[in-house]
C-alpha positions as CSV (number, residue, x, y, z in Angstrom):
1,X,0.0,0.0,0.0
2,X,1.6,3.7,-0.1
3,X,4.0,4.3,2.6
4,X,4.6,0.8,2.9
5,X,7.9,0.1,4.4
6,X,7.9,-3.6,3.5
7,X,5.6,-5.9,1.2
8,X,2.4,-7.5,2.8
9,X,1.8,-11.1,2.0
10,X,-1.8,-11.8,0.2
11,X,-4.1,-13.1,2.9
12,X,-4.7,-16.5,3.5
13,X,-7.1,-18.2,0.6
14,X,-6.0,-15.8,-2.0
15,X,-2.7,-15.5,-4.4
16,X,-1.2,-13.3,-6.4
17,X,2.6,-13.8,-8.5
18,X,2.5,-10.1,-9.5
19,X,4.8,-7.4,-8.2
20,X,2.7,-4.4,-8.4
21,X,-0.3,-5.2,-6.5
22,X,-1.3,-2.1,-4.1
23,X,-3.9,-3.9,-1.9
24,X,-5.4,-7.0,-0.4
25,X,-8.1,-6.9,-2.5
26,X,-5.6,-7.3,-5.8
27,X,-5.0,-10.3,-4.7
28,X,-6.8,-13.5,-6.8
29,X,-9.2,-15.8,-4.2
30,X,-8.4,-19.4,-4.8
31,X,-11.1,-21.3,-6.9
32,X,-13.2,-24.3,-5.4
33,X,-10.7,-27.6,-5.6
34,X,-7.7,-25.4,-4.6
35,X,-6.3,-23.8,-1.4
36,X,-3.4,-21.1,-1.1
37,X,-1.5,-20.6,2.5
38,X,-0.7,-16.8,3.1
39,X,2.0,-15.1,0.9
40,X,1.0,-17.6,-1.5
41,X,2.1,-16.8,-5.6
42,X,-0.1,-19.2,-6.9
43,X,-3.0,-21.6,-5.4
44,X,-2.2,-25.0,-5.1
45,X,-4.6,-28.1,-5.6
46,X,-6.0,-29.9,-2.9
47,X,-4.4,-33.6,-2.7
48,X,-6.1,-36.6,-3.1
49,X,-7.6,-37.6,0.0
50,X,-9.2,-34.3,0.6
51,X,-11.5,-31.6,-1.0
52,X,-12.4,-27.9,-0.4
53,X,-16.0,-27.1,-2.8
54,X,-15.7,-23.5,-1.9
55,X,-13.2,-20.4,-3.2
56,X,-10.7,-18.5,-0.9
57,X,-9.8,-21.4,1.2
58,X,-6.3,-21.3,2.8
59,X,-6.7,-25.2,3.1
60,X,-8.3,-28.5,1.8
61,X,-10.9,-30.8,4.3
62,X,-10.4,-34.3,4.4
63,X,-12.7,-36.4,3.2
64,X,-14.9,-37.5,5.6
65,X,-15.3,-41.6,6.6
66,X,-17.1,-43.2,4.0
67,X,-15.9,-41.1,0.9
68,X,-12.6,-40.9,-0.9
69,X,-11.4,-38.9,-3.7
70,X,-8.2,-39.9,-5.5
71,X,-7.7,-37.5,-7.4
72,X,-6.0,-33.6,-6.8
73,X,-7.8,-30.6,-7.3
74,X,-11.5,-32.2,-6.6
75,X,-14.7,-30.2,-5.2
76,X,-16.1,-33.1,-3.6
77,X,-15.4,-36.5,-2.4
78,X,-16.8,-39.9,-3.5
79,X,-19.1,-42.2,-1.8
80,X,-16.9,-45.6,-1.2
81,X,-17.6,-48.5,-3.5
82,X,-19.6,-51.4,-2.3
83,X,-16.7,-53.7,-1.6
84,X,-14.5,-51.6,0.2
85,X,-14.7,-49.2,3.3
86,X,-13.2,-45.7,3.6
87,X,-12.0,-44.3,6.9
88,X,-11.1,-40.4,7.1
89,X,-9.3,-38.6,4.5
90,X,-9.2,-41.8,1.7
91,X,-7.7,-41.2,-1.0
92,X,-8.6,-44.9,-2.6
93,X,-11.2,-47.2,-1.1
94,X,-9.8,-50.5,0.6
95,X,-11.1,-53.6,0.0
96,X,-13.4,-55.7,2.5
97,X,-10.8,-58.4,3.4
98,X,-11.2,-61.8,2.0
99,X,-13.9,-63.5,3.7
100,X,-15.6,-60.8,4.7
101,X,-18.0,-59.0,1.9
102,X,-19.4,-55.0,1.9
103,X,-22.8,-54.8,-0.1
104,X,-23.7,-51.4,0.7
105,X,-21.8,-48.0,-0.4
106,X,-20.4,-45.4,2.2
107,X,-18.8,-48.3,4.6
108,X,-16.1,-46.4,7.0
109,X,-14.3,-49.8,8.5
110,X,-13.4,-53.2,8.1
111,X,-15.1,-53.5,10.8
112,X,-18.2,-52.9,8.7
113,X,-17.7,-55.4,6.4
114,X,-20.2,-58.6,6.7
115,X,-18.7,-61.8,7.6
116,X,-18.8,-64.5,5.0
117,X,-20.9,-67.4,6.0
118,X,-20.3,-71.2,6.5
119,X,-21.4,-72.6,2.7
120,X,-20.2,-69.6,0.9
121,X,-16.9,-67.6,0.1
122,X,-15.4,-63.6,-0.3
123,X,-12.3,-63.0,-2.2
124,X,-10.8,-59.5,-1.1
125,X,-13.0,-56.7,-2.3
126,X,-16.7,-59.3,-2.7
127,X,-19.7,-57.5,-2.5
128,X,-21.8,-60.5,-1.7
129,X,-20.8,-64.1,-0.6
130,X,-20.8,-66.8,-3.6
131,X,-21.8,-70.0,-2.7
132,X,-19.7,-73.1,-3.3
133,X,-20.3,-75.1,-6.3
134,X,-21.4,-79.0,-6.3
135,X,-18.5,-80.8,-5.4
136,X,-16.4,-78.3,-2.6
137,X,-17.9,-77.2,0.5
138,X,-17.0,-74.1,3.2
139,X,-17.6,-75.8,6.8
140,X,-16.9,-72.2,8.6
141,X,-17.5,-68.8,8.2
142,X,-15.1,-66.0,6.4
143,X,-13.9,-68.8,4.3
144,X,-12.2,-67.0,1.2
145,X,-12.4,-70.2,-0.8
146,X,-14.5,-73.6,-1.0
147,X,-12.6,-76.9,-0.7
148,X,-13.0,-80.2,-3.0
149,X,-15.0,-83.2,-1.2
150,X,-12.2,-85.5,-0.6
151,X,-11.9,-88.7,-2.1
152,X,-14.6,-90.9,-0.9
153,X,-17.3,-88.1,0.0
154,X,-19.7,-86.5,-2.8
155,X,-21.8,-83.0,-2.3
156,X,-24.5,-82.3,-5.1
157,X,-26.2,-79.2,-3.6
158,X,-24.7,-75.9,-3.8
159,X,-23.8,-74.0,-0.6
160,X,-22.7,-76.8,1.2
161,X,-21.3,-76.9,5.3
162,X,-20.0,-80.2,4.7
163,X,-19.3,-83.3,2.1
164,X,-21.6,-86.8,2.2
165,X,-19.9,-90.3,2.8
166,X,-20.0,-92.7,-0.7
167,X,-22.2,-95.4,-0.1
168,X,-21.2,-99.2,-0.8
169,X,-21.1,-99.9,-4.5
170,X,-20.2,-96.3,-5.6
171,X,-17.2,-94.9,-5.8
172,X,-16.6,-90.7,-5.3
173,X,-13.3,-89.2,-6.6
174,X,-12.2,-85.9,-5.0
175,X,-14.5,-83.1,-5.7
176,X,-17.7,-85.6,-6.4
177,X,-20.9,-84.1,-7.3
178,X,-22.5,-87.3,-7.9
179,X,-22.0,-91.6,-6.6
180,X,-20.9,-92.9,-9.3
181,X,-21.3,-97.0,-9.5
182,X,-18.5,-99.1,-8.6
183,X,-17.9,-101.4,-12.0
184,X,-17.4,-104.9,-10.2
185,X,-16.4,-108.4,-11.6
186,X,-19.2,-110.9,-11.1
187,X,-19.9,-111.6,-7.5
188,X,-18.2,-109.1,-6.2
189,X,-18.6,-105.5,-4.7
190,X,-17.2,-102.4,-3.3
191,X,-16.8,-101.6,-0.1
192,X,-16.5,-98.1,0.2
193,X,-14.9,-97.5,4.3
194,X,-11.8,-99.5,2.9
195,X,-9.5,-99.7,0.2
């Protein structure tokens, strides 16, 4: 200003890289998506992670739980995916760990994330549980993959806790959907609880 004895920094939320400015007000406000400390010669984007949807800001807001942005210079934040679950200031959602599954958008925690049950399995980011296919089986919950009936045992339904035994005269290879009969010689026949 006149008289000055020594330059005065633009405020806080404004920015300015000229030399010849004579007042505050000559300084330029920061747009939404930006923010620019005091003294500031140019404004600077928010960072992923946060957001600032209003002008002459002197800094950004983190995103709040349940949103993310991953990208610099944004207005707003995201909702988080089905999935995942976004905790403060996200600048990616996370996935639901395997085993566990997240149906529903805006999830802030793991902790949020719905345990897979016995029958079904969640790889790493599910948003539902899939059930296991004839032939495997998931005896406990958060399972993050179905396992083959064993040799011996059979399962034909889909979603299964546990495997059957083969019955005498049919034989069930590993990962059995069905008994299959035993071919025997003449006057023989299978026992199936031995070799």
């Amino acid at each position: 200003p006149v008289g000055a004895s020594a330059p005065l920094p633009c405020e806080e939320g404004t920015h300015s890289s000229a030399t010849n400015l004579a007042s505050a007000v000559d300084c330029t406000p920061t747009t939404p998506g930006y923010y620019a400390t005091t003294g500031s010669t140019e404004q600077i984007p928010c960072p992923p992670g946060t957001q600032q949807p209003t002008s002459k800001k002197g800094q950004c807001i983190d995103c709040e739980a349940g949103k993310f942005m991953n990208a610099s210079g944004a207005m707003i934040c995201h909702p988080c995916r089905p999935g995942s679950f976004c905790p403060v200031g996200a600048s990616a959602p996370l996935p639901c760990e395997g085993g566990s599954y997240g149906g529903a958008m805006g999830l802030v925690a793991q902790a949020e994330c719905t345990v897979c049950p016995a029958g079904t399995y969640c790889f790493a980011g599910s948003t539902a549980p899939t059930s296991c296919s004839k032939g495997t089986y998931a005896a406990a919950e958060r399972s993050q993959l179905c396992e083959a009936c064993p040799e011996g045992k059979y399962q034909g339904e889909e979603g299964a806790l546990a495997c059957i035994e083969c019955g005498d005269g049919f034989t069930c290879p590993e990962g059995s959907v069905v008994q299959i009969p035993a071919s025997c010689d003449a006057g023989t026949y299978l026992d199936s609880a031995s070799d």
